[in-house]
Residue, then its C-alpha position, 0 to 999 in steps of 0.5 A: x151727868x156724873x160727877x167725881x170727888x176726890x178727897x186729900x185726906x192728908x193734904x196738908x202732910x202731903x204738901x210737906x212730904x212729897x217737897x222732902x228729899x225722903x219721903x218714908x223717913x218720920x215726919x210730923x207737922x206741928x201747931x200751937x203757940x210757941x211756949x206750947x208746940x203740938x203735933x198736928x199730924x204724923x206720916x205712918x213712920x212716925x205713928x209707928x214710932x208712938x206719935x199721934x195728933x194731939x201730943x205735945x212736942x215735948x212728948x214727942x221727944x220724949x219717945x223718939x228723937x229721930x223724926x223731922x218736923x215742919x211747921x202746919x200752915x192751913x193757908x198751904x192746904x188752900x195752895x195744894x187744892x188750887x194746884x190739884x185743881x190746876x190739875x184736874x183741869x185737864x180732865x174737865x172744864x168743870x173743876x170745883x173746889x167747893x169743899x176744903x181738901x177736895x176737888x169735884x169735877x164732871x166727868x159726863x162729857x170726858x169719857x169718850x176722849x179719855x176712856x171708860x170710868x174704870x179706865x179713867x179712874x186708873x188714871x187719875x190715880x195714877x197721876x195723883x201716887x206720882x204726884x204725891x198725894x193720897x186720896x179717896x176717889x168717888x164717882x156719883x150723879x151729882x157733886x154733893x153725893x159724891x162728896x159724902x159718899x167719899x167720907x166712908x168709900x173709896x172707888x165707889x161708882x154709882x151709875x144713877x139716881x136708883x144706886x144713889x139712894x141704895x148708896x146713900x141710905x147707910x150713911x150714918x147721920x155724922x158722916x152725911x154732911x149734915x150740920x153737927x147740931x142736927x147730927x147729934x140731935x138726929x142721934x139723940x132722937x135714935x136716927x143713925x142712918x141717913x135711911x131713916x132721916x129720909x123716911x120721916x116725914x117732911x113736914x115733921x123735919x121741917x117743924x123740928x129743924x131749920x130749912x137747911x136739913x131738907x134742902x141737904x136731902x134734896x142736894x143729895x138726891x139730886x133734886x136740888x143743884x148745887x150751886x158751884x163756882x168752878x175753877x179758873x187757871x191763872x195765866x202764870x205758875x209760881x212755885x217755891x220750896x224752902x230747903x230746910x238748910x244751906x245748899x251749896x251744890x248743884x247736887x242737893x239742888x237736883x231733887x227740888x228741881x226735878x219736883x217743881x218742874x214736874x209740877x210744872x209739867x202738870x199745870x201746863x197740861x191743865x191749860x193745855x199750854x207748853x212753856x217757852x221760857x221760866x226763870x230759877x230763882x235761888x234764894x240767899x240769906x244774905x245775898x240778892x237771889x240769883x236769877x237763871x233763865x231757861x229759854x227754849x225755841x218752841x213751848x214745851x211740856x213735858x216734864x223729863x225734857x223741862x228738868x233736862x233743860x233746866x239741870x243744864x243751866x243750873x249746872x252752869x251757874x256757880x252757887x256763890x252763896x247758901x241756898x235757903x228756897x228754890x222757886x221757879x216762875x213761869x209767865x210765857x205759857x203759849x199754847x201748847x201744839x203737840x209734834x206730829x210724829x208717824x204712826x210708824x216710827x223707825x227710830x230706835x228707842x233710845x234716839x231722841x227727837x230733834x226738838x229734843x236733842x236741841x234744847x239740850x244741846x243748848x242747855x249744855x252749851x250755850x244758846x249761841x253753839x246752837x245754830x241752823x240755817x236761813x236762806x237769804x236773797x242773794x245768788x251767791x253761794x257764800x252770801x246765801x245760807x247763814x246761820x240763825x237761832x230759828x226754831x223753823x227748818x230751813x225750806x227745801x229748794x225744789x228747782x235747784x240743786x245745792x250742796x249741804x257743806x259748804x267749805x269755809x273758802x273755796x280750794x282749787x281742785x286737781x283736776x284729774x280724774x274729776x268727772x264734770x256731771x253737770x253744767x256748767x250754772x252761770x251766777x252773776x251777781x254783787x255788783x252793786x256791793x263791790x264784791x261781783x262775781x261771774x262764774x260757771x258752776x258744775x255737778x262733778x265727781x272724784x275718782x272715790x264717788x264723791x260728789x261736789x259743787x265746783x265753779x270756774x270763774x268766766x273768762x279764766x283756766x286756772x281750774x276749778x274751785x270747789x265750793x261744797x260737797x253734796x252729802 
């Protein structure tokens, strides 16, 4: 088997940053009491203006005024880790987040359907830079080598048990995931490298320390699994960004928008699901939230299409009051049936699909200025196609012939110059709801080409009636 690990070295900074509208301008996460506030930790603008881990905020003021702050919470790594998780699920079934700010996944039985490794690991890094989130990639024959191997490389691949003990045999005792007691007193004992731990003998090790050191070594090399819980997706996903001031436009509401559906997107695609329908919540101070929904015909996923969707029911909504968070709920999450397309597409570039064009049209316009049409059962022509909100295409008719316009109320033709091509069509039928007709159909055809679908009731000659064209 072979396993990846990769490492969020700055998860919790990240989970801030990539919700900020600019994401390269200063930022620090603060800790700490309230009469003592410390920096956490700095993206890179602000360690280049002087800030560093550890410095009180008074410091941090002291040499620059001009950074953002957010406050550090540790229960938003675990939150990050269940999405990238979510994520991750997409690639494998067996996704695990064992060790904090990591995930370990197998990837043994993915390479045939998503490529060979150098081709996969392109990808997930990929989609992780879009995600937002900077990481160290790790690929090894079992979870916990990959997981130390991570702490000094980045995209590292060791193909077997051979290159593993080659890999592992520099690590320095300190970067090995040894407990730190046995760490330091290893160090003290002259054992820097993990190479020599693994040279001295069993029995000496295990004199001098307890069970857990061998049973490390062991875990390392393979010869003893390691027991992993693997991740489940839930059955619904729920998002929300506080802004950190008063929104009162569609405009500044746009970028976290286009951030939670694109999460969205992503862990849908770990469930192999779409989403048929998802509600915006905008959070007011001091007003109830206001709660839009976004419906769609068929469950969807992909994230340029949800933000589309989404943006046209937000814009039409008016913002009555401040927004202080954005957040979006999702609970239908059908499976997700991909369209069938053909290998040849002749389509232009820029045209959009049916499905597509749509949802946005009922985005923007409503979901009742969106209509198609059904077949009823009934032989009159007036009484046989009505409009419906349906997702299925209309079935074709194969034995007859029917026009695709039919006008609002029939018009009385001129006769001249009009070409009977066909008929006449008897259709005789309503008797039962007081609106019975008995008429003669014809195919015929103007002077112009046009062909249409005219009728002449029976038994009279005041001429005919046209009913519909033929496209």
């Amino acid at each position: 088997m072979r396993w990846v690990c990769i490492v969020f070295p700055q998860l919790a900074l990240d989970g801030v940053q990539r919700l900020h509208p600019e994401p390269d301008q200063p930022l620090v996460l603060l800790a700490g009491t309230p009469q003592r506030r410390v920096v956490q930790t700095a993206n890179a603008a602000a360690r280049a203006l002087g800030l560093r881990p550890g410095q009180s905020l008074t410091a941090a003021h002291a040499l620059s005024k001009t950074f953002a702050s957010a406050e550090y919470d540790p229960a938003q790594i675990e939150h990050w880790q269940q999405f990238l998780a979510a994520w991750a699920y997409r690639f494998s079934s067996q996704v695990s987040v064992f060790y904090p700010r990591a995930l370990l996944f197998e990837i043994e039985s993915s390479l045939g359907l998503f490529g060979p490794w150098p081709q996969f690991e392109a990808r997930l890094r990929k989609e992780l830079t879009e995600l937002g989130f900077r990481h160290r990639i790790v690929a090894a024959p079992n979870p916990a080598a990959a997981r130390v191997l991570a702490n000094l490389y980045d995209g590292l691949a060791v193909a077997d048990d051979s290159a593993l003990l080659h890999a592992l045999a520099p690590l320095p005792v300190d970067r090995a995931g040894l407990n730190p007691q046995v760490a330091t007193a290893l160090a003290r004992m002259g054992l820097r490298t993990l190479a020599q731990v693994q040279a001295l003998p069993r029995h000496t090790l295990a004199r001098r320390f307890e069970a857990g050191l061998l049973q490390h070594l062991d875990t390392l090399s393979g010869q003893r699994p390691l027991a992993l819980a693997f991740y489940q997706p839930p059955d619904q996903f729920d998002a929300r960004i506080e802004l950190n001031f008063d929104v009162h436009s569609h405009q500044a509401l746009l970028f976290p928008l286009r951030r939670l559906t694109g999460d969205l997107s992503a862990f849908l695609c770990g469930r192999d699901s779409g989403v048929q329908r998802f509600d915006l919540h905008l959070e007011h101070a001091q007003a109830p939230d206001s709660v839009i929904k976004v419906g769609l015909l068929s469950a969807e996923r992909e994230p340029a299409m949800l933000f589309e969707l989404a943006r046209g029911r937000l814009e039409q909504v008016q913002v009555t009051a401040p927004v202080r968070g954005f957040r979006l709920v999702a609970e239908d999450l059908p499976l997700f049936v991909p369209q069938r397309q053909d290998l040849f597409d002749d389509r232009p570039q820029q045209t959009l699909p049916w499905e597509q064009l749509r949802e946005r049209l009922r985005a923007r316009l409503g979901d009742e200025a969106v209509q198609g049409l059904r077949f009823h059962a009934d032989h009159r022509p007036e009484c046989a196609w009505q409009a419906a909100v349906d997702k299925h295409p209309c079935p074709t008719l194969n034995k007859v012939q029917r026009p695709g316009w039919l006008l609002r109320e029939p018009t009385l033709l001129a006769e001249q110059g009009v070409q009977i091509l066909m008929g006449p069509e008897r259709i005789e039928s309503g008797w039962w709801d007081g609106a019975d007709i008995r008429r003669d159909y014809y195919l015929i055809q103007t002077r112009a080409g046009q062909q249409g679908w005219a009728y002449r009731s029976v038994g009279q000659s005041d001429g005919l009636w046209l009913q519909g064209w033929f496209s």
